[in-house]
N, C-alpha and C positions, 0 to 999 in steps of 0.2 A: 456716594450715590448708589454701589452696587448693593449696601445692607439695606439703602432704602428701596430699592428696586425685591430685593429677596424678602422685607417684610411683608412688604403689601402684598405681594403674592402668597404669602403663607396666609396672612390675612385672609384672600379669597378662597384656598382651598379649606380653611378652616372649620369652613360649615360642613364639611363631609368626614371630619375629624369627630370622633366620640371624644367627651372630655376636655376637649381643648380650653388651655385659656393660656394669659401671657404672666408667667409668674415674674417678671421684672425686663426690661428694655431687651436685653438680649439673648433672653432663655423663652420658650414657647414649652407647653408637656399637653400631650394629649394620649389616648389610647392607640397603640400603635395597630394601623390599618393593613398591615404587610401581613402579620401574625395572627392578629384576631385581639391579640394583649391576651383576654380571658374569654373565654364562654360563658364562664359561673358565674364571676365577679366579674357587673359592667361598670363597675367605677376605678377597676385598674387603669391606670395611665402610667406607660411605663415607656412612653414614646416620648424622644426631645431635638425643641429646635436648638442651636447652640451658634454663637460666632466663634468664627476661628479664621484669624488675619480680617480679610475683607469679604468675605462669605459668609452666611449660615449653612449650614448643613442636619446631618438630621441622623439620629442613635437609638435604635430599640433593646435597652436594659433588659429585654427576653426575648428575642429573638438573636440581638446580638446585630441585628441589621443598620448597616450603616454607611451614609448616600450623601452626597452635596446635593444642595436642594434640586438641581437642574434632573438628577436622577430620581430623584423622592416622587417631583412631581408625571415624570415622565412613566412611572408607575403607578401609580394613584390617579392622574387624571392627563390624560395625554395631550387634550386638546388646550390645556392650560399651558401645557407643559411649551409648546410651540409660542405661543404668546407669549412668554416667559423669554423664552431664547433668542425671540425678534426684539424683546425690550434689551436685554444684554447686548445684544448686538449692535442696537441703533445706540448703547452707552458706549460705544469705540473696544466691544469684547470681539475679538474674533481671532485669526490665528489659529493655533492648532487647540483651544479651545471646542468648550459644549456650546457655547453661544454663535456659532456662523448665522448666515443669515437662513432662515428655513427657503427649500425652493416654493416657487411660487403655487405648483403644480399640487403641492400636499397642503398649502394655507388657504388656498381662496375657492376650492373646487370641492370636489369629493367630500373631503376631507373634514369639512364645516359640518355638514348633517348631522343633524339631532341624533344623539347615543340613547341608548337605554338609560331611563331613569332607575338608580337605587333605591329611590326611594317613595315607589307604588304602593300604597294602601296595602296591596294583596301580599308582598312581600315582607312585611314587615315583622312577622311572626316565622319566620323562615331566615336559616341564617347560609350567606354566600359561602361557598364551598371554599371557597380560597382563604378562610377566615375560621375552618374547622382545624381542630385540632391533626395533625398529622396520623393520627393512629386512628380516625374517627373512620368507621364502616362507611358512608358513602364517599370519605376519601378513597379507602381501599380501592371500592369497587371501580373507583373510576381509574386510579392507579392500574390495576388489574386489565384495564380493560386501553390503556396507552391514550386514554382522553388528553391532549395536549393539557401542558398547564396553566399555559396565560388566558385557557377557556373557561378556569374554574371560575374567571371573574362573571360569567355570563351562567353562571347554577348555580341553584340553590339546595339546602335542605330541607325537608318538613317533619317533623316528628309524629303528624296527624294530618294525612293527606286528604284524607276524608274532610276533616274542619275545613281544612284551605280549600276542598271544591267548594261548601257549602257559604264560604265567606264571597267567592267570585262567581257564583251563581246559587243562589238560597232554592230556588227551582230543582236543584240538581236530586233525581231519584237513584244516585249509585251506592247500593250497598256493601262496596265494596272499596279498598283502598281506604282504610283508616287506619292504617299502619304507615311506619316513616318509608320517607321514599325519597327517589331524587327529581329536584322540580325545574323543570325547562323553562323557563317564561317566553313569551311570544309576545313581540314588540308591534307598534305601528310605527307610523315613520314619523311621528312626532316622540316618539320613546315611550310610550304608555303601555305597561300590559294589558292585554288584551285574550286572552290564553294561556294556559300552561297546561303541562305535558306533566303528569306522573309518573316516573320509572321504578318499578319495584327494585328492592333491592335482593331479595331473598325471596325467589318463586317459589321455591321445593322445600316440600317439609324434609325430616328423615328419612323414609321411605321414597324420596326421589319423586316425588308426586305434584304437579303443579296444585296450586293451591291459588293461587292468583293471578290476577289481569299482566301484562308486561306492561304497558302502556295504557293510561288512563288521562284522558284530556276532560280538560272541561273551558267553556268561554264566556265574554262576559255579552259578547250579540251569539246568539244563535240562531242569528238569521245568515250567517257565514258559513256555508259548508264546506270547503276550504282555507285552512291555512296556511301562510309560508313564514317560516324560519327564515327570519335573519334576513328580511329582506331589506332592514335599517344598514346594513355592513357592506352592502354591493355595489360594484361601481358599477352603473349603468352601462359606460362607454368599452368595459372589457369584455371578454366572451365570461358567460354567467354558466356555473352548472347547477344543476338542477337534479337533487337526488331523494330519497323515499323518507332520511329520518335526522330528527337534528341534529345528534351525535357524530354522523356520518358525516355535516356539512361542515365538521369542526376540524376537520381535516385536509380540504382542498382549500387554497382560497379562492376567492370571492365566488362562493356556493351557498346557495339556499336550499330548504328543503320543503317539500310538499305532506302536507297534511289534512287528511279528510277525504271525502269522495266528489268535490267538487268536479263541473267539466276542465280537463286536461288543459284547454288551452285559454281559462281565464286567470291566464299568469296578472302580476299587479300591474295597472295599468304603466308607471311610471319606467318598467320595465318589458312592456309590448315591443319594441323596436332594439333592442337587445338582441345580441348574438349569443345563441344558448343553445345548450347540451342536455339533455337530460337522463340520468346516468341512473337506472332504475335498479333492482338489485337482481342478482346473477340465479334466478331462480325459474327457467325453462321446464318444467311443469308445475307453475303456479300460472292456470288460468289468465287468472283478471290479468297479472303483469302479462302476459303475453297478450292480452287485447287490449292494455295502455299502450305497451307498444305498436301494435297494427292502428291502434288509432291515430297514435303519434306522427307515424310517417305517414295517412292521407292526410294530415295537416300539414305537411309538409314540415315538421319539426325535425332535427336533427337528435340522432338518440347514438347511445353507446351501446353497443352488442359484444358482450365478454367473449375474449378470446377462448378457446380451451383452457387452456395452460393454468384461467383463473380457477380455482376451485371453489373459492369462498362465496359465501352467500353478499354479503357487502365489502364497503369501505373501510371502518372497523374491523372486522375479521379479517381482512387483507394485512393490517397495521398489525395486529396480534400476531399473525404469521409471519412478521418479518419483515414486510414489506412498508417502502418506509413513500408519506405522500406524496413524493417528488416522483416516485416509480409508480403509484398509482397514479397520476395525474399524467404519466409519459403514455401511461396502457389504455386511458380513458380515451386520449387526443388521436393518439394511433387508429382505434379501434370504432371512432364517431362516425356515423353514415347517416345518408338521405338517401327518398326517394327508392326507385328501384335495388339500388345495392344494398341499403339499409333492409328491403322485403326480404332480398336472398340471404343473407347474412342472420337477419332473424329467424327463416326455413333451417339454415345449417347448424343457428344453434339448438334449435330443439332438438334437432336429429339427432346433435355429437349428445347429447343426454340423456337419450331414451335407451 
């Protein structure tokens, strides 16, 4: 019962496999999804399903990766992965076993919500970060810059950022960004993108001289003047932060980020009664932020006001220095005000700056 229980789910995840097919009853090979297989060559398959006792399991002949299927799927696709381990379970698996029963709290709530689709039109010419080569420059940079890892599955690359704006909006008049870059997608809550975010990779020429945009978005309504990152990932029911860039949200959990000039306070509706933070970046002569924030608290929003002690301009810079998200999220919680103390608190930070 448990190989038939372990095909048929391999069976399901199959379509999200390059290459797959069933070379005979107990062997599966597909291109392995951990590693990438190849870049060059997309008809490497170097990924195998295998039984061993009363299991399949799974071995990538280049990367060397290798998982019982309970862990294969729990990496590849998580929400299968849960159904997987409820079907184990309800077969008499459990015990100090992968198969317990999942709690109720992570299967029927939260936790069901539509993911980001792989595979959007817009993305297809673009390959996910977690499937570049280790040595690949928008690895690096994000390497360099302490991007968690299990985030690469949510970035892409583009070798011609310019084509990808003009593939998701043909409208688009930016003569700029047509060099490789790194691409953020922006989801809705059914998982479609909707957006994406350019991130140069290489601003400064030799002479240290910007040369291009940091940040270049483009969308596919722009009748939306605000966007939010990541707002597919958040549990309503927990306290929400709410910060200036996506990169930065990829570090606290359940945080979203704000994008564009929209008004302040048309957060998404499904997330209007949410307990939320809004954690702007540590920049007390930068104008505008200091009159988001003045605006923030006569709405009565709740905002983070950086201690001294912080120096860095954001979340990220924080992490580069050392500082690890568990200690930023302690200095965020500490440091949140409303209302009148939230006023004084934003008077003192300008002042400890100037």
């Amino acid at each position: 019962m448990s190989l038939y229980i372990d095909k048929s789910y391999i069976n399901r995840v199959s379509g999200s496999l390059r290459n797959f097919k069933w070379k005979r009853d107990g062997l599966a090979n597909c291109s392995c999804p951990i590693c990438g297989d190849s870049q060059k060559n997309k008809s490497k398959a170097r990924g195998f399903f295998f039984v061993k006792g009363n299991d399949f399991f799974y071995k990538c002949h280049n990367c060397g990766c290798g998982k019982n299927l309970y862990n294969f799927l729990q990496e590849v696709s998580p929400s299968l992965c849960k159904e997987y381990a409820l079907e184990r379970w309800k077969n008499g698996e459990s015990g100090k076993s992968n198969y317990k029963k999942p709690k109720e709290e992570n299967m029927f709530s939260f936790d069901r919500k539509p993911k980001p689709k792989d595979t959007s039109q817009y993305l297809k010419e673009c390959i996910r970060v977690d499937k570049l080569d280790k040595d690949h420059p928008c690895r690096t940079f994000l390497e360099l810059r302490k991007i968690p890892k299990e985030s690469y599955k949510l970035l892409y690359f583009s070798e011609n950022f310019g084509r990808f704006m003009k593939k998701m909006d043909p409208e688009h008049l930016s003569t700029c960004g047509w060099e490789a870059r790194l691409v953020i997608p922006f989801y809705n809550k059914e998982g479609d993108v909707v957006a994406a975010q350019g991130r140069a990779l290489n601003m400064k020429d030799e002479n240290n001289a910007r040369v291009t945009a940091k940040y270049l978005t483009v969308k596919t309504d722009k009748s939306s003047d605000r966007l939010w990152y990541g707002q597919w990932r958040v549990d309503p029911k927990k306290k929400i932060y709410i910060v200036e860039g996506p990169l930065d949200s990829l570090f606290i959990p359940n945080t979203i980020a704000m994008v564009g000039a929209g008004a302040l306070d048309q957060i998404p509706s499904h997330l209007m009664n949410s307990e939320g933070v809004y954690v702007l970046d540590n920049e007390p002569r930068n104008a505008q932020i200091v009159r988001y924030i003045e605006r923030l608290i006569e709405l009565g929003k709740s905002v983070c006001i950086w201690p001294e002690s912080v120096k860095e301009k954001d979340i990220n810079d924080m992490v580069q220095m050392g500082n690890s998200p568990s200690k930023i999220k302690k200095i965020i919680d500490k440091n949140t005000f409303t209302g009148l103390e939230a006023s004084l608190k934003l008077t003192q930070w300008r002042k400890e700056r100037e």
